[in-house]
BATOR-962743 format. One record per atom (N, C-alpha, C): residue number from 1; atom name; x, y, z. Coordinates in pm, 1 decimal. Layout:
// BATOR-962743
PT:NUM:CA:X:Y:Z
...
***
This chain:
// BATOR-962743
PT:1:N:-2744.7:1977.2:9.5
PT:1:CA:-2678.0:1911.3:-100.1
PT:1:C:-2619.3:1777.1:-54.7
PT:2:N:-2557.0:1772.1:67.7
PT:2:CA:-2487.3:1647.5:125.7
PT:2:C:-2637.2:1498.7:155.2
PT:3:N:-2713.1:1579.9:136.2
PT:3:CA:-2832.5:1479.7:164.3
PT:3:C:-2886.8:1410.5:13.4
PT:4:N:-2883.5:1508.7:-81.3
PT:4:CA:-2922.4:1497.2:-215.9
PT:4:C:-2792.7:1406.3:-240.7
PT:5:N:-2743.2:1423.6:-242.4
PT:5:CA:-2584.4:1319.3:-253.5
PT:5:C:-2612.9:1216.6:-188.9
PT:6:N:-2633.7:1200.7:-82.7
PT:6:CA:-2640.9:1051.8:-6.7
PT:6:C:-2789.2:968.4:-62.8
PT:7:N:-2843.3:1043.0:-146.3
PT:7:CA:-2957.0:965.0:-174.0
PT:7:C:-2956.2:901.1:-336.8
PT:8:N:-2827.3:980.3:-397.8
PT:8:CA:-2760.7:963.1:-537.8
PT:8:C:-2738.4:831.7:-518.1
PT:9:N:-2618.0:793.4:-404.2
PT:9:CA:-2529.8:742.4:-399.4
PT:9:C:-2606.3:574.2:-343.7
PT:10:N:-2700.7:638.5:-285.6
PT:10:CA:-2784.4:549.1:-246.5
PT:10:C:-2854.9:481.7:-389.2
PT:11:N:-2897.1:550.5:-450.4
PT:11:CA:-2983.9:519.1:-568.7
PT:11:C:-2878.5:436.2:-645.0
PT:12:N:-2754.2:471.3:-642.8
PT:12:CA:-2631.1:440.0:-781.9
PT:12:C:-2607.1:284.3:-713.8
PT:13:N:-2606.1:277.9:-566.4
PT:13:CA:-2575.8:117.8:-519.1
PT:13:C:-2692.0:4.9:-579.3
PT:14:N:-2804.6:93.5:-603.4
PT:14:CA:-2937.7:-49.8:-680.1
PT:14:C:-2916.4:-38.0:-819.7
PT:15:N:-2851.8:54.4:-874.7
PT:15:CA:-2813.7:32.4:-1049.8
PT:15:C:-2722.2:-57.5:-1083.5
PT:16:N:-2716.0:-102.7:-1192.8
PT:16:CA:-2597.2:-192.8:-1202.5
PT:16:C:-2568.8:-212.8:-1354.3
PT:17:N:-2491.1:-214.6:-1374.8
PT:17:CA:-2397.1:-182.3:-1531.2
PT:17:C:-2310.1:-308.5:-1573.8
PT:18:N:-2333.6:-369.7:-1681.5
PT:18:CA:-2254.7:-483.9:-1744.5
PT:18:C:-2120.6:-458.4:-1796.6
PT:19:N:-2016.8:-566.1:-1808.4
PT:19:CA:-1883.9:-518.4:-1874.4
PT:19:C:-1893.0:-687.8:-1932.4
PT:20:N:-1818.2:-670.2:-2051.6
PT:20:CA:-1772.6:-813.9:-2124.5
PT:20:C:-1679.6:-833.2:-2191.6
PT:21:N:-1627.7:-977.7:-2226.5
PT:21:CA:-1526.9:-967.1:-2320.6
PT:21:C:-1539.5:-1089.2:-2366.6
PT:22:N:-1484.6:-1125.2:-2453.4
PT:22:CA:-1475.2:-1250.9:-2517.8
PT:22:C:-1589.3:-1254.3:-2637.1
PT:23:N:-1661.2:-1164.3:-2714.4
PT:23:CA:-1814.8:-1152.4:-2726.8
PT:23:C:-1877.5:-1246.2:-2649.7
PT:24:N:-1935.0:-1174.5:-2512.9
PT:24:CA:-1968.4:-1218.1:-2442.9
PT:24:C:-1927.9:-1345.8:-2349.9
PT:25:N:-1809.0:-1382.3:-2383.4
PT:25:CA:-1798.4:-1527.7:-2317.6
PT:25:C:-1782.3:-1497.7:-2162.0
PT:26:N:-1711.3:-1369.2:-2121.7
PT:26:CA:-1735.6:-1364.2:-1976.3
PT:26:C:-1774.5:-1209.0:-1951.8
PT:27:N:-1883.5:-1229.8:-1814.0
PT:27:CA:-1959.3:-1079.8:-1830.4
PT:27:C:-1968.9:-1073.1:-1681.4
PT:28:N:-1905.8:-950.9:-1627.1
PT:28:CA:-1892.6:-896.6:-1498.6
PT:28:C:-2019.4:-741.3:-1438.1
PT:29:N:-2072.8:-812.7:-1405.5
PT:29:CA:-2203.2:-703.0:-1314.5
PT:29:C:-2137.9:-601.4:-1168.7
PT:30:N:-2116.8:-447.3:-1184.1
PT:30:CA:-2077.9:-404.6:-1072.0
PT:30:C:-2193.9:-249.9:-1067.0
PT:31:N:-2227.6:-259.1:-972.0
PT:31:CA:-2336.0:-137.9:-933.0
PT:31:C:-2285.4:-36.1:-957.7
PT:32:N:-2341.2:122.2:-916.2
PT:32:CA:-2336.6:229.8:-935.4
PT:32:C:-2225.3:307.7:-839.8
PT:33:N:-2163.6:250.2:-724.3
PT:33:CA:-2059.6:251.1:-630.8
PT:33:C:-1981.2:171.8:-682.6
PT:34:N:-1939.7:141.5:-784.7
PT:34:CA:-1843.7:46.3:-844.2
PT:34:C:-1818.5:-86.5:-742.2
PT:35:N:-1905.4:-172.4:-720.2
PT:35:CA:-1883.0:-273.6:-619.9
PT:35:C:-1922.9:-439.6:-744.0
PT:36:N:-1852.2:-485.7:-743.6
PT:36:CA:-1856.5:-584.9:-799.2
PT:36:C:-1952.7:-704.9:-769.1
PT:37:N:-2019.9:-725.9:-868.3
PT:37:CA:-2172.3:-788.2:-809.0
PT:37:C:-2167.0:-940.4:-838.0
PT:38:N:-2109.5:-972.6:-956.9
PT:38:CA:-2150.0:-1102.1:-1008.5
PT:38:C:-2001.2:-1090.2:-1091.7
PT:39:N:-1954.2:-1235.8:-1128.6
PT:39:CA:-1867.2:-1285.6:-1264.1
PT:39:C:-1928.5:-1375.0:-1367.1
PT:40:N:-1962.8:-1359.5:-1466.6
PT:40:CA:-2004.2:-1482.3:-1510.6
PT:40:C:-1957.0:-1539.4:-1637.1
PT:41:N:-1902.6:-1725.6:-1640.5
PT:41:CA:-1845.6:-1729.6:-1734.3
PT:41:C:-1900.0:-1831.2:-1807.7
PT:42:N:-1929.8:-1841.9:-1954.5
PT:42:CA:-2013.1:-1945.2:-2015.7
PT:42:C:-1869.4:-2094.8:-2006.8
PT:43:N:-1991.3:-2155.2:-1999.7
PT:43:CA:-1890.7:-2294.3:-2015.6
PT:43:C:-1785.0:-2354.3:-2087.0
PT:44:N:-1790.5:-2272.9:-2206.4
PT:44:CA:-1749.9:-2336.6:-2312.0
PT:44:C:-1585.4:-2273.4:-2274.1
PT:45:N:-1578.6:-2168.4:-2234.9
PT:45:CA:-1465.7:-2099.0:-2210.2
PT:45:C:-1386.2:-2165.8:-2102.5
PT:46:N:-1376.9:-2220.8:-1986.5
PT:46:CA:-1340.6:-2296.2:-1940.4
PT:46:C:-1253.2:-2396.8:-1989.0
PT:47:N:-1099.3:-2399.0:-2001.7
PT:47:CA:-1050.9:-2510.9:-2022.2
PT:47:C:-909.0:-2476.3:-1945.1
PT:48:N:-875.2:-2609.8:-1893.8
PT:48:CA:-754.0:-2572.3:-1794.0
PT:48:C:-627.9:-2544.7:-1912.6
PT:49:N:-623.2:-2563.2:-2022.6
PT:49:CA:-511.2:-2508.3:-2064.5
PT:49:C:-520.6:-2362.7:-2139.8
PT:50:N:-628.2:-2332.7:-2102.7
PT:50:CA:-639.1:-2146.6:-2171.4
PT:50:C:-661.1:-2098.7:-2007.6
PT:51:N:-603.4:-2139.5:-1927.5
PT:51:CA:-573.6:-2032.4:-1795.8
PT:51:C:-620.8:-1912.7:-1838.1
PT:52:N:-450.9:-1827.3:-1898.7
PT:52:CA:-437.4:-1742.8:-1932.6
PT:52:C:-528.1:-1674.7:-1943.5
PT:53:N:-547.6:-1713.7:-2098.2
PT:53:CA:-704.5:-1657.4:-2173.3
PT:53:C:-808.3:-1639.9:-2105.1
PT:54:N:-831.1:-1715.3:-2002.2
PT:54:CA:-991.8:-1675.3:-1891.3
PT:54:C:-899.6:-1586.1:-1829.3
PT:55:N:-800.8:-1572.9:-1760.3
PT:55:CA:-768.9:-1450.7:-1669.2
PT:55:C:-793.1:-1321.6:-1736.9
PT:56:N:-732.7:-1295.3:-1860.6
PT:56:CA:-739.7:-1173.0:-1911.4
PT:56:C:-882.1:-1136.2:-1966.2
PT:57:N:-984.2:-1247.9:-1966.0
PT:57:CA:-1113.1:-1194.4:-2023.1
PT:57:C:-1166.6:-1138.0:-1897.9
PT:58:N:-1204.2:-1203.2:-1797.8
PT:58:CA:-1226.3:-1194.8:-1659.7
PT:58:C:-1160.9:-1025.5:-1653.2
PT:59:N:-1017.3:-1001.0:-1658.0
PT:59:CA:-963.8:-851.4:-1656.3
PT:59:C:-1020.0:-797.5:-1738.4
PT:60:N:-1057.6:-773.2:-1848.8
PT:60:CA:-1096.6:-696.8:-1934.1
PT:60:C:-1254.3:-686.1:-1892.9
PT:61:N:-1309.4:-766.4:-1817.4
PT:61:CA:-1478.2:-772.2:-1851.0
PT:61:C:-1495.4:-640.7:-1726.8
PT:62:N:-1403.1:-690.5:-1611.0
PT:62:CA:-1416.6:-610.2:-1473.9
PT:62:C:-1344.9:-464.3:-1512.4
PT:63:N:-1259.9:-375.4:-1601.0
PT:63:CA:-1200.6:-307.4:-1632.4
PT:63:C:-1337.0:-212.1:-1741.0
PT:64:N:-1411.3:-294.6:-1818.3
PT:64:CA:-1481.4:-239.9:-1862.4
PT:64:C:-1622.3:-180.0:-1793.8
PT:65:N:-1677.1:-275.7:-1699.5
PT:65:CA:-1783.1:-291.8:-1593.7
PT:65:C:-1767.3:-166.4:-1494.6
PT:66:N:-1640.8:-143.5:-1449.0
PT:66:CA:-1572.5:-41.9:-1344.8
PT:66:C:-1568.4:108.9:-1437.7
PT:67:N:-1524.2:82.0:-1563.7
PT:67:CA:-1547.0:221.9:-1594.0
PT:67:C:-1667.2:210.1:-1645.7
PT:68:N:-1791.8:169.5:-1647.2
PT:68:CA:-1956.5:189.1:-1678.2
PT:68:C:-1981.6:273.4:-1563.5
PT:69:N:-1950.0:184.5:-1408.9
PT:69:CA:-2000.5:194.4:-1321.5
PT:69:C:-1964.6:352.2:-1247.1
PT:70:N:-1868.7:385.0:-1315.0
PT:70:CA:-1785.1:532.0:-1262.7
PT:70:C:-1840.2:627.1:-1380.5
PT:71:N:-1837.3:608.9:-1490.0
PT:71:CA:-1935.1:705.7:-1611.9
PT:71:C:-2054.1:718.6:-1532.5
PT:72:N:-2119.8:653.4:-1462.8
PT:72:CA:-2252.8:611.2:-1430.6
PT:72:C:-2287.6:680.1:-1327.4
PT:73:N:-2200.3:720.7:-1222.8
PT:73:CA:-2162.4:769.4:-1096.5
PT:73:C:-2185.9:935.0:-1144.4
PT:74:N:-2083.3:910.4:-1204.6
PT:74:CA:-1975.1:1108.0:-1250.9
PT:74:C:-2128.3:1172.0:-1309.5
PT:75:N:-2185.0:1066.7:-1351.2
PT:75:CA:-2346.5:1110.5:-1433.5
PT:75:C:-2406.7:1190.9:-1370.9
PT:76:N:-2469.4:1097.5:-1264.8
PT:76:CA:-2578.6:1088.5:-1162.9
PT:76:C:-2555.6:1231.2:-1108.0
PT:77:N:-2404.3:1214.5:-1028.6
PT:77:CA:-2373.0:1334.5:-919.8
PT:77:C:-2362.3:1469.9:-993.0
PT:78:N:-2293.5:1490.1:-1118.2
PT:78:CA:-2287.1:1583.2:-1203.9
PT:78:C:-2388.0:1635.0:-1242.0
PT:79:N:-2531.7:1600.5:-1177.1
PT:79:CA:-2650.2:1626.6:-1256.2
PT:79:C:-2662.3:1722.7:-1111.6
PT:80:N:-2623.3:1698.8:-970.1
PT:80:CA:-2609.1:1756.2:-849.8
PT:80:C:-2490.8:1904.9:-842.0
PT:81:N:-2396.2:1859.7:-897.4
PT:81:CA:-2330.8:1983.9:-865.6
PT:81:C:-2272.0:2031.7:-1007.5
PT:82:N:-2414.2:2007.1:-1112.5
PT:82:CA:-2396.7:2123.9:-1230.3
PT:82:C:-2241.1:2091.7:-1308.9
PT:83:N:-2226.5:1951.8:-1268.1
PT:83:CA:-2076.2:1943.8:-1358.9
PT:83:C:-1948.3:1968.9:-1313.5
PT:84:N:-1983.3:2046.0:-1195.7
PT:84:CA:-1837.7:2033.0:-1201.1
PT:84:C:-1784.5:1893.6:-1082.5
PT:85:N:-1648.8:1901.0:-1091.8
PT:85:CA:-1568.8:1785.3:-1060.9
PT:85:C:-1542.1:1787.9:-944.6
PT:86:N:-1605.1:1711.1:-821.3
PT:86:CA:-1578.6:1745.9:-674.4
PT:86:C:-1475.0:1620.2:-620.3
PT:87:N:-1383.2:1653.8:-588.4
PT:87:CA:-1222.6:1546.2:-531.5
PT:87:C:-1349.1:1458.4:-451.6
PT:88:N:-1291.8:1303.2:-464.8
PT:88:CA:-1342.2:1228.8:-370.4
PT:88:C:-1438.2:1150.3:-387.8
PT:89:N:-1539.7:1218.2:-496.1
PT:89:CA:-1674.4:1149.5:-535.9
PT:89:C:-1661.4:1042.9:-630.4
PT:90:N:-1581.0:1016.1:-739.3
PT:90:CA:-1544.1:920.8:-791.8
PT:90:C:-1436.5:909.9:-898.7
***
């Protein structure tokens, strides 16, 4: 089983799951190990006096991306140990 797992986990690091916010104005890519891959922000969003406003889209895009990437995980492995919930795995 510890091998079938390492090959999950292996498989879940080449998947990769989108998060966004702004409709679409900024969109954060993080794999199947929840590792953060890419940020990306359209141009138009960019302006030095909406700081703010890009920080919290940026938070919201990576907040949404992270829980894809952990649904995505709990999936995979749950398909390994029949559901139930093993401490540690994600």
């Amino acid at each position: 089983m510890q091998q079938e797992m390492g090959r999950v986990k292996e498989e879940l690091k080449q998947r990769v799951v989108e998060g966004s916010a702004g409709g679409g104005m900024v969109t954060v890519h993080v794999n199947g190990n929840v590792e953060v891959l890419a940020i990306k922000i359209k141009p138009e969003v960019i302006d030095p006096n909406e700081r703010e406003m890009l920080e919290d889209l940026i938070l919201a895009a990576v907040k949404q991306a992270v829980e894809k990437a952990q649904e995505l995980g709990q999936a995979e492995l749950g398909k390994l140990t029949g559901g139930l919930s093993l401490p540690g795995l994600f």
